[in-house]
Backbone as a printed PyTorch tensor [residue, N CA C, xyz], in Angstrom:
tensor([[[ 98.8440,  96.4100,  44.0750],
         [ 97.4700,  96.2920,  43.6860],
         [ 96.6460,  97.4030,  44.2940]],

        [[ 95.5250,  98.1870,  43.0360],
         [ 94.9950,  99.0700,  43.8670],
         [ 93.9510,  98.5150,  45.1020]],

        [[ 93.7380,  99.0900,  46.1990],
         [ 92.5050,  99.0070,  46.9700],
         [ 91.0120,  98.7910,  46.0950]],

        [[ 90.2840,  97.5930,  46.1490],
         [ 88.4390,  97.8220,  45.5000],
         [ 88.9570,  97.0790,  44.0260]],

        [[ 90.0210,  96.4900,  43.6560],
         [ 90.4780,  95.9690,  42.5640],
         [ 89.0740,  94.5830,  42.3010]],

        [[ 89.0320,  94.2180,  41.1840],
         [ 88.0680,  93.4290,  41.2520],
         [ 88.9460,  91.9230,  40.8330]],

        [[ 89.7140,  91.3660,  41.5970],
         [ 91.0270,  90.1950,  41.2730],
         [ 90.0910,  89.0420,  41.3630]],

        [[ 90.4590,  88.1270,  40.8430],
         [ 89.8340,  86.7620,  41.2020],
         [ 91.0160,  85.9460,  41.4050]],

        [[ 90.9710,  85.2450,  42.0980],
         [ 92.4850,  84.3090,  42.8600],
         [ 92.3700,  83.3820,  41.3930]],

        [[ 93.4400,  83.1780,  41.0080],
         [ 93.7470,  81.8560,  40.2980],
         [ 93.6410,  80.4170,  40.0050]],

        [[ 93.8720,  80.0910,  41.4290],
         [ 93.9500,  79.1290,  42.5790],
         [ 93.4880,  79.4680,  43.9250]],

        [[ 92.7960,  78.2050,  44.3840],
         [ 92.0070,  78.3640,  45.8220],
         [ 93.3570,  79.1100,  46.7100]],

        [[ 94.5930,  78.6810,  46.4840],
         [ 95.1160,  78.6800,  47.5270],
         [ 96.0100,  80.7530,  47.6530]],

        [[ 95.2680,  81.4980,  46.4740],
         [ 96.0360,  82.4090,  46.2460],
         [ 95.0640,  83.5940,  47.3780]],

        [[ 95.7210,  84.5030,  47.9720],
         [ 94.7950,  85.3600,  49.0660],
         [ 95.3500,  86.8420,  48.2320]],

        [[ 94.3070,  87.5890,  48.1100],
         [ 94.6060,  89.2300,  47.1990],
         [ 94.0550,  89.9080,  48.3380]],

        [[ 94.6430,  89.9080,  49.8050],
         [ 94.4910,  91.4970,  50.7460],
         [ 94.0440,  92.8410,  49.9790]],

        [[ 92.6920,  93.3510,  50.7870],
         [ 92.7550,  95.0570,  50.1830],
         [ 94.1110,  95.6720,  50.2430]],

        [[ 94.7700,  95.3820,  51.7910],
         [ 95.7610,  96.7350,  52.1870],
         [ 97.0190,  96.0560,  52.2150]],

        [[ 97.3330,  94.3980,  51.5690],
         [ 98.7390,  93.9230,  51.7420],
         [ 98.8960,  93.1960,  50.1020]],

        [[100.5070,  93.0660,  50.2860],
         [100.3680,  92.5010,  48.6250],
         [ 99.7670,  90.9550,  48.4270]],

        [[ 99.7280,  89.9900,  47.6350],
         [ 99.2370,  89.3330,  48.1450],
         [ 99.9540,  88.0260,  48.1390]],

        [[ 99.3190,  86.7090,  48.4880],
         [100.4150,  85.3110,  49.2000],
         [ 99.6250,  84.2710,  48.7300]],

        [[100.3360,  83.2510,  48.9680],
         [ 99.7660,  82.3780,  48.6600],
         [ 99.8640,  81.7810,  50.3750]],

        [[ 98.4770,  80.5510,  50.3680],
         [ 98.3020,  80.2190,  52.0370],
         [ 98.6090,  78.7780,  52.3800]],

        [[ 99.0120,  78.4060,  52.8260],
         [ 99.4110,  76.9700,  52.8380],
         [ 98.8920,  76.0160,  54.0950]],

        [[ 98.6330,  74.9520,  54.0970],
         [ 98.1320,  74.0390,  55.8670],
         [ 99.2780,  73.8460,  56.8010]],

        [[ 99.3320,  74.0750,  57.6390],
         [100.1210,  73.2810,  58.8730],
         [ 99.5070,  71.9890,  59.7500]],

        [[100.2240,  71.6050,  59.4400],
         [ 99.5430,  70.3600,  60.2970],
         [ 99.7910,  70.3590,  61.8970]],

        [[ 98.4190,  70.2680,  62.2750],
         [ 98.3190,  70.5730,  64.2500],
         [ 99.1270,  69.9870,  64.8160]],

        [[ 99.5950,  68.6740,  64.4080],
         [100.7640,  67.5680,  64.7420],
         [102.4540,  67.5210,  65.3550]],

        [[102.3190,  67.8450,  63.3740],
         [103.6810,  67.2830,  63.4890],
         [104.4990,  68.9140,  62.5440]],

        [[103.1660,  69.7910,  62.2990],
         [103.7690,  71.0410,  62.2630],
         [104.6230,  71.0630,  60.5560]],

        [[104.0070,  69.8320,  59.6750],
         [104.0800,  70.1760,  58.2740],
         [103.7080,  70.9690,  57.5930]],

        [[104.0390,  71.6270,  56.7720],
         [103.5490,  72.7230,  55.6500],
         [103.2210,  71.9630,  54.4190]],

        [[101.7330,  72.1270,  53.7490],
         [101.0950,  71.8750,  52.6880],
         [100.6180,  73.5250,  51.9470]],

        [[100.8510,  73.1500,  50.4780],
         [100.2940,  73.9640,  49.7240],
         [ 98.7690,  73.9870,  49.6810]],

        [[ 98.5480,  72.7470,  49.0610],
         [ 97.2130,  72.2230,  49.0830],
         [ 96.9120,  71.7390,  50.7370]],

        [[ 95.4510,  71.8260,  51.0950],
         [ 95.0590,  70.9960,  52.4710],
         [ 94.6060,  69.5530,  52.2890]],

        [[ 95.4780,  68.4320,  52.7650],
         [ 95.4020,  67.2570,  52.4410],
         [ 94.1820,  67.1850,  53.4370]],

        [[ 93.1600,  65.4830,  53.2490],
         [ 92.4000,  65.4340,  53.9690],
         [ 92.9490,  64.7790,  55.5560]],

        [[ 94.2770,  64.0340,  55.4800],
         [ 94.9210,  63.5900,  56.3890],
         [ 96.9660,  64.4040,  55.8660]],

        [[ 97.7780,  64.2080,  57.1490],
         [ 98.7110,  64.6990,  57.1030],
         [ 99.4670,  63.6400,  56.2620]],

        [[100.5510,  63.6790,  55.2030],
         [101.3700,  62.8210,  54.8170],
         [102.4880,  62.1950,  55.4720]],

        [[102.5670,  63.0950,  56.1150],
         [103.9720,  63.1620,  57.2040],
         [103.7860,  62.0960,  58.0370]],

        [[102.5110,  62.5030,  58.9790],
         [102.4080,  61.7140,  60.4330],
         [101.1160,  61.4340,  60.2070]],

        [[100.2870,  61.5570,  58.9980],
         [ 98.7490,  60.7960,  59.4340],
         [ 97.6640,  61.3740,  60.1210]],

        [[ 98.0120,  62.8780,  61.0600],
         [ 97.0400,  63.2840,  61.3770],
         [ 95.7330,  63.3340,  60.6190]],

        [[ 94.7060,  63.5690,  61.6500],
         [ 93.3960,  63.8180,  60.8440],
         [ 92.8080,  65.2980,  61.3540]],

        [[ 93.7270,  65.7270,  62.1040],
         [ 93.1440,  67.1460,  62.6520],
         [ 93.1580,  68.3050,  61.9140]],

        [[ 92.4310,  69.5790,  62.2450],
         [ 92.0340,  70.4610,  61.6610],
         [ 93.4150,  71.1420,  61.5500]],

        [[ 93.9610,  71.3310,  59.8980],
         [ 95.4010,  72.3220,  59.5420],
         [ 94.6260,  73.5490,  59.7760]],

        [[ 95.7860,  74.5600,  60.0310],
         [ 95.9290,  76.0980,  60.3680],
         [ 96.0600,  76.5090,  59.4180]],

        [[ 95.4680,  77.4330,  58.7310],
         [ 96.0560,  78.2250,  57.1390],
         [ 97.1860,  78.6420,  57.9490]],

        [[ 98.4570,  79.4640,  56.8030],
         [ 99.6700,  79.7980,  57.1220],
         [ 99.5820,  80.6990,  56.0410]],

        [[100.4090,  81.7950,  56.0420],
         [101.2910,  82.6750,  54.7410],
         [102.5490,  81.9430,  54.3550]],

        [[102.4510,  81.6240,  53.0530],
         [103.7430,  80.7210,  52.6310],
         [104.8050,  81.8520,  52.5070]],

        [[105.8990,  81.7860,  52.8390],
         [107.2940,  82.6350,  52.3720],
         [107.1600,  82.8010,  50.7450]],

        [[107.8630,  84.3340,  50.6880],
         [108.0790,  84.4790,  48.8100],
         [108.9280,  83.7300,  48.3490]],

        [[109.9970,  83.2140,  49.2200],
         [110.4320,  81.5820,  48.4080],
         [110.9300,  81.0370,  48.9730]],

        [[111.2360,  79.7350,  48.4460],
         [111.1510,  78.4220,  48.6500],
         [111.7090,  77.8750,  47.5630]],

        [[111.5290,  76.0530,  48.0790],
         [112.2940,  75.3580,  47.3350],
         [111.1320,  74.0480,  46.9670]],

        [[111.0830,  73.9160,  45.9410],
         [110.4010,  73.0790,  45.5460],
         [110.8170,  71.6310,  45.2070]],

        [[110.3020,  70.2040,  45.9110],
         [110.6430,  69.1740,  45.9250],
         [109.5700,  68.3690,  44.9050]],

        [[110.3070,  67.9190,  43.6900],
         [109.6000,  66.7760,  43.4500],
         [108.8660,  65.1390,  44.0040]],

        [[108.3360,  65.1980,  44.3720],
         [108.2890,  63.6080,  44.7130],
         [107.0560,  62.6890,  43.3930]],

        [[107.0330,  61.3550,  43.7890],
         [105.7780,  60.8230,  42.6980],
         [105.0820,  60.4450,  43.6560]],

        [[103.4230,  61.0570,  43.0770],
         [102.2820,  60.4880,  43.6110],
         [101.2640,  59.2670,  43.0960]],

        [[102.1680,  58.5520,  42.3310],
         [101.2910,  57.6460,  41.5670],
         [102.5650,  56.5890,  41.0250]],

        [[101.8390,  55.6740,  40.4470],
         [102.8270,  54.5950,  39.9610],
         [102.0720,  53.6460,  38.3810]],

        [[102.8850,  54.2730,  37.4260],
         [102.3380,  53.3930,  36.2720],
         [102.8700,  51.7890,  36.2930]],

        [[102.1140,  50.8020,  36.2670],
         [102.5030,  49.6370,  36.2490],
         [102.2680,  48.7270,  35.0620]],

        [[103.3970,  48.0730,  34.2780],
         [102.7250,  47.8590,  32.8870],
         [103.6560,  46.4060,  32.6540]],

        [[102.7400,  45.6360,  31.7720],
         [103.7430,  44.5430,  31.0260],
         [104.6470,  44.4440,  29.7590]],

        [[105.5140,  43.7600,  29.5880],
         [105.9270,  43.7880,  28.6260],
         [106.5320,  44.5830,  27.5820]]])
């Protein structure tokens, strides 16, 4: 990317450095030392409520599905 580029991040979580390429930033939790993409308002892991650390996420990774919700229906 040139230097003075006029980028707009995508996503909150995307960072476009003048002088580095750019990353995406992720939370650590003060705790128990989890990595979030998004910054939860509490930790999932352990429940903290303390202030996460932005982080530079690695260029890759492994991505885990889990479910955050539950449809419940009759019949």
């Amino acid at each position: 990317m040139e230097a003075g580029s006029n980028f707009v991040p995508a996503i909150p979580q995307l960072r476009i450095p003048a002088d580095a390429p750019p990353y995406l930033a992720g939370a650590r939790c003060a705790d128990c030392g989890q990595v979030y993409l998004a910054r939860p308002v509490a930790c999932p892991k352990c429940f903290s409520r303390r202030e996460m650390a932005e982080v530079a996420l690695a260029e890759r990774g492994k991505l885990t599905a889990t479910p955050s919700f539950t449809v419940a229906s009759q019949g």
